[in-house]
C-alpha positions as a Markdown table, in Angstrom:
| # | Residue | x | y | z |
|---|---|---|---|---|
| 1 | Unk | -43.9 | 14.4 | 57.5 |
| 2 | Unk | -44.8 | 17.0 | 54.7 |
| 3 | Unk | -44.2 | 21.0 | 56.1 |
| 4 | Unk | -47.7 | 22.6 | 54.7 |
| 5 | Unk | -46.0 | 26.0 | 54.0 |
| 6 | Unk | -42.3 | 26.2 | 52.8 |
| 7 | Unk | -39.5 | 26.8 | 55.3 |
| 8 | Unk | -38.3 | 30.5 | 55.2 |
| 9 | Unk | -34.6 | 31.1 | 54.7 |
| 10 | Unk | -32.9 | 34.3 | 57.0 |
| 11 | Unk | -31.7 | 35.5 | 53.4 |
| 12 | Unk | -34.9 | 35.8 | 52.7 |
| 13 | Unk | -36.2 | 37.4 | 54.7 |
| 14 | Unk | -33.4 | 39.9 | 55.1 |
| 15 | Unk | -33.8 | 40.5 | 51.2 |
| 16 | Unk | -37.5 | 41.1 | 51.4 |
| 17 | Unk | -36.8 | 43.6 | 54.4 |
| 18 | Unk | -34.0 | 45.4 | 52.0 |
| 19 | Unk | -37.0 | 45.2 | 48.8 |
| 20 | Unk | -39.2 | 47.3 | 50.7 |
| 21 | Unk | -36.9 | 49.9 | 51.8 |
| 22 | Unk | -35.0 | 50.5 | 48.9 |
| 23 | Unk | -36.9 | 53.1 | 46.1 |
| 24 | Unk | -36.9 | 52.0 | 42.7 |
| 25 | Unk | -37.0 | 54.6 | 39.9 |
| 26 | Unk | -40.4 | 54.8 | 37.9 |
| 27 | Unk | -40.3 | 54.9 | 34.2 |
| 28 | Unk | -40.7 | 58.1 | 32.6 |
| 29 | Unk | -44.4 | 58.9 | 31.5 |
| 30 | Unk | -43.5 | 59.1 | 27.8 |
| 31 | Unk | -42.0 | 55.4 | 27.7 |
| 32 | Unk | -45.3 | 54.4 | 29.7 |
| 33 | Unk | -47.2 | 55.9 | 26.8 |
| 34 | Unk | -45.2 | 54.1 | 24.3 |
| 35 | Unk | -46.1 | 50.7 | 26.1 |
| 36 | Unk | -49.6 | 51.4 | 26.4 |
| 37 | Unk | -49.7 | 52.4 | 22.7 |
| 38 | Unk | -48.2 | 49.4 | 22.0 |
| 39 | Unk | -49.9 | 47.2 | 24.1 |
| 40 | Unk | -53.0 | 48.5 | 22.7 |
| 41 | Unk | -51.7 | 48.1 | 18.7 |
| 42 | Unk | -51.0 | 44.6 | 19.4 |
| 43 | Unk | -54.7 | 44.2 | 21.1 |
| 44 | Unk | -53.3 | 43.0 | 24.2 |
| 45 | Unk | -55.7 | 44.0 | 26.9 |
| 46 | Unk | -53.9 | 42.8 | 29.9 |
| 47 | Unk | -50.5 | 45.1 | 29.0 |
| 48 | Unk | -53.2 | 47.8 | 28.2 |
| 49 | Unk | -54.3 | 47.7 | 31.8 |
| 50 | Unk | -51.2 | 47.3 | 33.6 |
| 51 | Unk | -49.6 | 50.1 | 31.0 |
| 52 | Unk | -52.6 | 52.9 | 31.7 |
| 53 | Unk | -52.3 | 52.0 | 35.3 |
| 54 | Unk | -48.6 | 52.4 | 35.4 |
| 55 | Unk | -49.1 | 56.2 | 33.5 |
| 56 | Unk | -51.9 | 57.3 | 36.1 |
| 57 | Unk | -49.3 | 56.5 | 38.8 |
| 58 | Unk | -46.2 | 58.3 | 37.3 |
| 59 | Unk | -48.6 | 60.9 | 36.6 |
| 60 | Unk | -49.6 | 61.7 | 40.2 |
| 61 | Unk | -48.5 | 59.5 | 42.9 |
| 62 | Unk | -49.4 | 60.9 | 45.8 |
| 63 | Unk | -52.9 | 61.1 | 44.6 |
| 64 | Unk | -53.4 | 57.4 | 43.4 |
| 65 | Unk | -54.6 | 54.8 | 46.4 |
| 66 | Unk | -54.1 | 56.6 | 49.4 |
């Protein structure tokens, strides 16, 4: 008999429980700037969009999505 989902491991779990509550530091808003002006020199629109998302975030994060 086939499972439908995939079994979950305790590691797992306890490792996307430890994901969420540890903070990762941001990058800086000038190397965010450097990736979207790259991203947008090499016409890459997808790493333009996740770049100038990334810098409105850094930017002010307690204003973006809440």
């Amino acid at each position: 008999m086939t499972a439908r989902w995939p079994v979950r491991r305790p590691t797992e779990h306890a490792a996307l429980r430890a994901v969420c509550r540890s903070a990762r530091p941001a990058p800086s808003v000038p190397a965010l700037m450097a990736a979207l002006l790259d991203a947008n020199e090499r016409r890459d629109r997808e790493g333009v969009c996740l770049a100038a998302h990334a810098v409105v975030r850094a930017a002010a994060p307690s204003e973006v999505g809440e």
